[in-house]
N, C-alpha and C positions, 0 to 999 in steps of 0.2 A: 786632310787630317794627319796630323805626324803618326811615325810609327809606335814612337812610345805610346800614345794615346788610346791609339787603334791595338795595339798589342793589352794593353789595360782591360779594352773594353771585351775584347776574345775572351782572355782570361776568367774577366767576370760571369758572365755569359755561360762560359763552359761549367766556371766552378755551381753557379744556381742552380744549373741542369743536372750535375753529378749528386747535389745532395736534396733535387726534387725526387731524380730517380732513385739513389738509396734511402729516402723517408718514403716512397712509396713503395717499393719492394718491403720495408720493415713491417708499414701499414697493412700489405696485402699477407703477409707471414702472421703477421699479431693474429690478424682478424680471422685468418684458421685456425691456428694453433689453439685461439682461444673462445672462439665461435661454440655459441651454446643451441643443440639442436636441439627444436624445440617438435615435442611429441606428434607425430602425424595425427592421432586421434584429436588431438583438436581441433585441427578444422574440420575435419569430417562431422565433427560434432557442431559446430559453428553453423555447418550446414542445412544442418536438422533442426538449426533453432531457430527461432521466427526472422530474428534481425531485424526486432523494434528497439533495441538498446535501448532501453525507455529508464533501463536501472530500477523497476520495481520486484525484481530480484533480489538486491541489495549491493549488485556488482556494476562496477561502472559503463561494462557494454556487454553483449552477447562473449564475445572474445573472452572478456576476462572471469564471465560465467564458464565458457566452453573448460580456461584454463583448468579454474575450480573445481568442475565434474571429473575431469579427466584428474586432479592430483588427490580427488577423495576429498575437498574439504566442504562440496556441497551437493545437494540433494537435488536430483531432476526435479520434483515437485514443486521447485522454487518459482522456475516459470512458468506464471500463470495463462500465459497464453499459449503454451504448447500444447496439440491436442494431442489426444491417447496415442496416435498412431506415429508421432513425432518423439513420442517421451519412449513409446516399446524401441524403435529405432536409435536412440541415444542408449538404452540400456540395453541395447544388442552391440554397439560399437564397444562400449565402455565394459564390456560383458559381466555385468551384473544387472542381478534382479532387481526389476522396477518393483519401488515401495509402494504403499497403498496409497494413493493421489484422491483427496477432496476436494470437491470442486464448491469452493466459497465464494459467497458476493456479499459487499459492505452494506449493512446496516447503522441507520441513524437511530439509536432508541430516544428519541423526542417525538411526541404527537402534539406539542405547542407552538413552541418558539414563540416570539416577542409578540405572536399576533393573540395566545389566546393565553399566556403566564402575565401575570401581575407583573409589574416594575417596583425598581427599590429609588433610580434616580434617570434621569434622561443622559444619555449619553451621546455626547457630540464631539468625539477624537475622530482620530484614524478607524475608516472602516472596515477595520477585519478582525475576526475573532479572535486573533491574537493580541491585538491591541485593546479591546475591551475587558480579555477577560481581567488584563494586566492592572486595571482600574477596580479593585475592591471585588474581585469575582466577575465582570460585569453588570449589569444594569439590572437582568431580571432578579425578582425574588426568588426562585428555587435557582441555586450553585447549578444544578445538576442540568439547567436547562437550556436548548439548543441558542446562540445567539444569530444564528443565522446571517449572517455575511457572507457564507461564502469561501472559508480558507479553504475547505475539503473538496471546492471545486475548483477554485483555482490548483490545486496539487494534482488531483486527476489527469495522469498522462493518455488517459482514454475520453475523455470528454463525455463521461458517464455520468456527471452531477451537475446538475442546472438548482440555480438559485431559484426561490420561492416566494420572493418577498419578503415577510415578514415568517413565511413561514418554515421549518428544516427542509434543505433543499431537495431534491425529488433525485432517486438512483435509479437511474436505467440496467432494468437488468441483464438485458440483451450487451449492452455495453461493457458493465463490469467487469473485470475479469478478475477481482480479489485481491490485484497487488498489496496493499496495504497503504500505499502512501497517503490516502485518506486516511486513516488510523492516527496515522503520526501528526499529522495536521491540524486534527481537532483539540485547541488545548482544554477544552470539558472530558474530552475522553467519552465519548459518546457513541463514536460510531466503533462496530467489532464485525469481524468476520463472521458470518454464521452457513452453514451449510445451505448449497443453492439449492435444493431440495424442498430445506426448512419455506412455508408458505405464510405461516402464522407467527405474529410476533409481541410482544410484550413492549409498546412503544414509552419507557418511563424508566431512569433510571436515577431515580431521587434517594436522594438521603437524607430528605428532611423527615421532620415529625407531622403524623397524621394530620393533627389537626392543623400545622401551618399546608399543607397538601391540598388540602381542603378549600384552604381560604385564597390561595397562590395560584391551583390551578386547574381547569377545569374536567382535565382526561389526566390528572396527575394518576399514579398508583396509589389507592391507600391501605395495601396490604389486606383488604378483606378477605382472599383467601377461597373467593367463591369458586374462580375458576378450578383450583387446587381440586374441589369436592363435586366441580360437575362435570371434568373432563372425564369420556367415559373409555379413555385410552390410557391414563393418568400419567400423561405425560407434563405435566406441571408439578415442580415441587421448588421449594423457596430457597433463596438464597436472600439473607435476612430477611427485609421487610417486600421482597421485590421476589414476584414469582418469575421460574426459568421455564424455558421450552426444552423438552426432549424433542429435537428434529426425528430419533428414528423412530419415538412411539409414537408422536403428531400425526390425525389420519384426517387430519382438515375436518371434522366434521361440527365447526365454527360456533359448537355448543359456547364456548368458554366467550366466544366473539360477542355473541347474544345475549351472555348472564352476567358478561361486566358494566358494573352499573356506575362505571364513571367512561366505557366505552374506551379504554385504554389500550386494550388489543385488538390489532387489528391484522387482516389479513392483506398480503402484500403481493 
């Protein structure tokens, strides 16, 4: 190899190495200088948490939950699956007082579905409730009633909701832990959190008029009002045509269960 050549290629060589080694000394200087330390309580708290990153907290992973608690912008109670003794220990790191934690599990209020509500047309699309309701409300005659496919089970990051057939799909209560994302799933708007306490429920929540109620479905509500005057707790009072449960004056004593005469409430 001549010299000139061989003298070229030194050159080069040397010069790549002088400006590897000053962009990485710059690299290593940046990345203190500018290095964002990130709060020890985090993961301390990361630790306490289940580490299902399942996201029915509303955060993309435990991590970015941990972040949230520890910058004040969200509430321990979010995650539903931490027990009491996990939530005191988060609100001992983060040293504040644990809030008052309900422990809720999802409710379907439908007692029909396609198997015992009237129909308006046959429906043969895509089979998921979201694709039906997209078609004129869906198929059945009461708006309000379950179409039963299945969206709120397939979202179930717990595998708490098994399809039924025809009929609203069946919620494990052992299983549920309340997240929500059934909630968001159902486009009827159907299923609600209710207190896991609460035994007793009000399976109907219809908006139609009595008499099409009647004739559409067979455990519909039609507002008679009976339970309202026999529950001897009175924990029933109405919210329009549709009675409510008070879960903390409910003493289960399934009078209301017994004197509904279209069998609408049921205990669960």
């Amino acid at each position: 190899m001549p010299n000139e050549t061989f003298n070229i290629l030194i050159i080069s060589v040397l010069s790549l190495s002088f400006i590897g080694l000053a962009a990485g000394i710059i690299l290593a200087y940046a990345a203190r200088k500018f290095a964002v330390k990130e709060d020890p309580r985090i993961e301390e708290v990361v630790r306490s948490l289940p580490g299902a990153n399942c996201g029915a907290c509303g955060y993309a992973s435990c991590h970015a939950f941990a972040e949230a608690l520890v910058q004040g912008k969200a509430e321990i109670g979010l995650c539903r699956l931490s027990p009491e003794a996990q939530r005191k220990e988060i609100a001992r790191i983060l040293n504040i007082k644990e809030t008052a934690f309900e422990d809720k599990i999802a409710v379907i209020r439908c007692g029909a579905g396609k198997e015992l509500c009237a129909s308006r047309f046959d429906y043969y699309g895509v089979k998921t409730c979201k694709a039906e309701a997209a078609v004129m409300s869906g198929s059945l005659a009461c708006n309000e009633g379950c179409l039963a496919w299945g969206d709120c089970a397939d979202a179930c990051p717990f595998d708490a909701i098994k399809r039924n057939g025809k009929k609203p799909p069946l919620i494990d209560r052992e299983k549920c832990t309340g997240c929500g994302k059934c909630v968001a799933a159902c486009p009827k708007g159907l299923i609600l959190l209710a207190p896991r306490k609460q035994q007793v429920y009000v399976l109907c929540n219809t908006k139609d008029k009595i008499i099409d109620t009647r004739k559409n479905c067979p455990v519909g509500c039609i507002g008679c009002r009976i339970c309202v005057k026999k529950c001897p707790s009175q924990a029933f009072t109405m919210e329009g045509r549709i009675p409510v449960i008070d879960a903390g004056k409910c003493t289960v004593q399934e009078v209301c269960i017994s004197a509904c005469p279209k069998k609408t409430i049921k205990k669960i």
